[in-house]
DOROTI-894915 format. One record per residue (C-alpha): residue in one letter; x, y, z. Coordinates in steps of 0.02 Angstrom, whole numbers, padded with zeros to 5 digits, always signed. Last residue first. Layout:
<sites>
AXYZ ...
</sites>
This chain:
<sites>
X-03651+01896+00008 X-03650+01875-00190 X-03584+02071-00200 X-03441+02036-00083 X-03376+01894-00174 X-03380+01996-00354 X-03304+02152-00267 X-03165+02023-00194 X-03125+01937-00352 X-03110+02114-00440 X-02998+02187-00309 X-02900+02027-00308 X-02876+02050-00505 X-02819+02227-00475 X-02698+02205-00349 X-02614+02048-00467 X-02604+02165-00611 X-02539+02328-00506 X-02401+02220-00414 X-02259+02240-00529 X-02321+02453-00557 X-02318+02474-00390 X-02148+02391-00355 X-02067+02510-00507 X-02134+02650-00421 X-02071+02615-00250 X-01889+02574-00329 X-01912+02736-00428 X-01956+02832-00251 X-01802+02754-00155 X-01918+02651-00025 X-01951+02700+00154 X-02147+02732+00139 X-02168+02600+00021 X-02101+02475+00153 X-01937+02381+00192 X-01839+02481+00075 X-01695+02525+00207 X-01582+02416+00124 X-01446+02282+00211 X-01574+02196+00331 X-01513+02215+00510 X-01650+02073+00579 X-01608+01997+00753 X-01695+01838+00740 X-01565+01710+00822 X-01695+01589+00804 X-01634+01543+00998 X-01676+01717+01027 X-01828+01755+00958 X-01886+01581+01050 X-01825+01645+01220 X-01919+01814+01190 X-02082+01735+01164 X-02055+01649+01326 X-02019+01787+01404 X-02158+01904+01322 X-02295+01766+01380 X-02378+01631+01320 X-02543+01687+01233 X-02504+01865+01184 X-02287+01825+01175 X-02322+01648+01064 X-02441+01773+00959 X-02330+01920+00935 X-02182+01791+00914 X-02269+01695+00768 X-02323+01851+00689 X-02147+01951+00694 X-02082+01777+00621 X-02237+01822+00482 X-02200+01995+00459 X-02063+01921+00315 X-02212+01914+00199 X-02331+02027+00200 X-02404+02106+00353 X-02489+02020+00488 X-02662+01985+00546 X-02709+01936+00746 X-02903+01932+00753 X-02954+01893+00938 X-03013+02054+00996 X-02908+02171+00846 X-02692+02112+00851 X-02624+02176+00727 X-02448+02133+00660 X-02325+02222+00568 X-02438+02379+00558 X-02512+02479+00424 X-02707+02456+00455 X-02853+02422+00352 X-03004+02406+00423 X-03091+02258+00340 X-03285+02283+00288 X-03253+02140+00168 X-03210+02297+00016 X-03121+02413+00132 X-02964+02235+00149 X-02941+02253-00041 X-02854+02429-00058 X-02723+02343+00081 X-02676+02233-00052 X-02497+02296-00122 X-02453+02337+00060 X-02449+02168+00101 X-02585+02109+00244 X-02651+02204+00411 X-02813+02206+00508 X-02922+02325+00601 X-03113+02225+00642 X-03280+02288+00579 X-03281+02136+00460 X-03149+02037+00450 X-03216+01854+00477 X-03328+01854+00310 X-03252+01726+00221 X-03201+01838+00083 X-03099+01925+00207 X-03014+01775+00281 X-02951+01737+00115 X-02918+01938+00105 X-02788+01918+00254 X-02698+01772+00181 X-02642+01893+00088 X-02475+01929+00210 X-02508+01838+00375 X-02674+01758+00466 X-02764+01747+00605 X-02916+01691+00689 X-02893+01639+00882 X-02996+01571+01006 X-03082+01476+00874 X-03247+01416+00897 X-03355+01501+00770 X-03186+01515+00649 X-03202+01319+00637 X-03377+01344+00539 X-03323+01506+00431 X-03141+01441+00396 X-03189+01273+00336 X-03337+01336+00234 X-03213+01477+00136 X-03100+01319+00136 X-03209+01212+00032 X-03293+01346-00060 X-03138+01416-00146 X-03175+01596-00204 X-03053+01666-00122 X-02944+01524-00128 X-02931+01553-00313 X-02853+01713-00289 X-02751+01670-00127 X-02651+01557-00222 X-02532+01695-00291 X-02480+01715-00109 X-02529+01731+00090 X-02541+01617+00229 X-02698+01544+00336 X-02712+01521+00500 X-02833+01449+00633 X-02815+01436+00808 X-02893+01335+00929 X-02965+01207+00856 X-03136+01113+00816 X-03221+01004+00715 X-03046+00919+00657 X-02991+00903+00504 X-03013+00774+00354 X-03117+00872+00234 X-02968+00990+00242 X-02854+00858+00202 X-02726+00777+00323 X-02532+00793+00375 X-02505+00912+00232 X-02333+00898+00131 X-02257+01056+00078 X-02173+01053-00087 X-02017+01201-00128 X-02008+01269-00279 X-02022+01458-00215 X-02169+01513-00248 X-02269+01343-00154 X-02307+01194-00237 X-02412+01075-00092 X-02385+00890-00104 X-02541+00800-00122 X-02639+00737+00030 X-02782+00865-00013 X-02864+01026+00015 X-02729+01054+00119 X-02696+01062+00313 X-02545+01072+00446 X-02619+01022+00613 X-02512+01081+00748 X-02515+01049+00932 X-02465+01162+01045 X-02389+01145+01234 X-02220+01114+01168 X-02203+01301+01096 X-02051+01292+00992 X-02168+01225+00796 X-02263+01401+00852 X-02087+01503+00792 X-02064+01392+00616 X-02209+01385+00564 X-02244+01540+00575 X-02091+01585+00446 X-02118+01437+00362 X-02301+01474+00318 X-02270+01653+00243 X-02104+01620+00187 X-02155+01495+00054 X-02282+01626-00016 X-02418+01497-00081 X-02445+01443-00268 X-02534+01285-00196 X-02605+01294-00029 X-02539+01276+00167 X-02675+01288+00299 X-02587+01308+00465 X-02725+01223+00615 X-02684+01262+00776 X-02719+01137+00934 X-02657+01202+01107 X-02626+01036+01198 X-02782+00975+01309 X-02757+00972+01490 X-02781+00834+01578 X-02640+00873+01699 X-02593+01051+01685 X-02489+01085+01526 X-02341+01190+01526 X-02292+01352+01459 X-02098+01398+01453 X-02035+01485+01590 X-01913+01326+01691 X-01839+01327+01493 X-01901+01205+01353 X-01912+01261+01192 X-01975+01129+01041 X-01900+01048+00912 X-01922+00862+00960 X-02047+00868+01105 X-02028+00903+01290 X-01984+00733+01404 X-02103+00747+01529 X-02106+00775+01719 X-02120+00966+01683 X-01947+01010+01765 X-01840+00885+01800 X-01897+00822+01617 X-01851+00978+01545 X-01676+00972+01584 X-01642+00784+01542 X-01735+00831+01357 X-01608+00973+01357 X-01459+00870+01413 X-01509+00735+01297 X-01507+00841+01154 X-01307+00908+01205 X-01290+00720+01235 X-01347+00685+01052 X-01263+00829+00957 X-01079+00786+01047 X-01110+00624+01009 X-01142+00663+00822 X-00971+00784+00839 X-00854+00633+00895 X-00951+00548+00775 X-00907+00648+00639 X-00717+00678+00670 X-00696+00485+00723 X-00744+00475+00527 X-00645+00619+00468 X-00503+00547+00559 X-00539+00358+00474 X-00567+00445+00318 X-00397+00538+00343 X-00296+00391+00388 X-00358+00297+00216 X-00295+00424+00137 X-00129+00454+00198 X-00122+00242+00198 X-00156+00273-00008 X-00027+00394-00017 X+00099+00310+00067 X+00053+00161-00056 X+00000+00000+00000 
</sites>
């Protein structure tokens, strides 16, 4: 055998004792946390979620918070991850991600989205429904499956909410009206037309109606509504373990803060899809 070859082989084996020197590192560093929580709750806390001596815990019998995320085709990846991603922490919830079937879900940005059950398949009731944002929304709209899925469930929801366009879904199902909400700038002109008070904010929060902006609003969603239900601590421990401590490169955030041509040029992108969703919601609002 070569010097080469033992060279080689040497590094493989080092690269090797490298990985599992780092795996068992991973493991024991899980085990620590699941250890940790244990001594505190008397249960082992779930895979992905926060445990610290302030996070939420469940008296005995008590239910988990259920939440149901409905992900559709032509969606705004960001505007379910982004959620998703902050309410997956909290151990005490439960959530229910739905479609209007088992298919895999194509959102903007290539990515597929698998749905643990249909629509027709959920539950009677939950706590907390949400709904997304994206080109999808225009069909949705008009989509008499989950327009009768949000209407029933929305009855006993403690919580109806929603990020980016999502907003105008829940508009067309009637659960806006007379209450302040938020959604992309490019479609606040549609919120006036379900009786909708639009409202430039991040994240509203009207009764039980929390609505955020478009897009990137949505980790500023998740942590409003892990803060209003759980507590600013615990909403605070979740920021920071997603290390969400934006210092984007532009200030061109908003309409109001973008160069003027850059503004322009955004208007002008959006004006089609803005004016289609005006139409869709004038037509919904005139058969109700």
């Amino acid at each position: 055998m070569s010097f080469d070859t033992c060279w080689e082989c040497r590094n493989k084996e080092t690269d090797v004792d490298r990985r599992s020197f780092i795996a068992s590192g991973v493991v024991a560093a899980i085990g620590l946390e699941a250890a940790k929580a244990q001594s505190v709750t008397g249960q082992v806390a779930p895979p992905g979620t926060f445990s610290a001596s302030f996070a939420p815990k469940l008296k005995p019998g008590q239910p988990k918070f259920k939440i149901a995320m409905i992900v559709f085709d032509n969606m705004t990846n960001q505007d379910f991850v982004g959620p998703n991603d902050v309410l997956a922490k909290v151990g005490v919830a439960d959530i229910h991600v739905l479609a209007k079937s088992l298919d895999p879900v194509r959102t903007d940005a290539r990515g597929r989205i698998l749905a643990d059950r249909a629509i027709r398949d959920a539950d009677t009731e939950y706590d907390m429904l949400f709904i997304g944002g994206g080109g999808g929304v225009n069909a949705l709209m008009e989509d008499a499956e989950v327009i009768d899925f949000l209407r029933t469930r929305a009855t006993t929801a403690k919580y109806v909410t929603s990020v980016c366009t999502g907003a105008l879904v829940l508009g067309a199902a009637g659960l806006l009206k007379g209450y302040k909400a938020a959604t992309h700038w490019a479609s606040m002109d549609v919120l006036p037309i379900f009786g909708a008070i639009p409202t430039k904010q991040r994240v509203v929060i009207d009764r039980n109606r929390i609505t955020g902006g478009g897009v990137t609003a949505g980790l500023d969603f998740g942590l409003t509504v892990v803060s209003h239900i759980w507590g600013d601590q615990f909403a605070e421990l979740i920021q920071l373990g997603l290390e969400y401590d934006p210092q984007p490169p532009f200030n061109a955030g908003s309409v109001d803060k973008a160069p003027a041509q850059v503004a322009a040029e955004a208007k002008a992108m959006f004006a089609p899809s803005t004016n289609a969703r005006l139409e869709i919601a004038r037509r919904v609002a005139a058969r109700r």
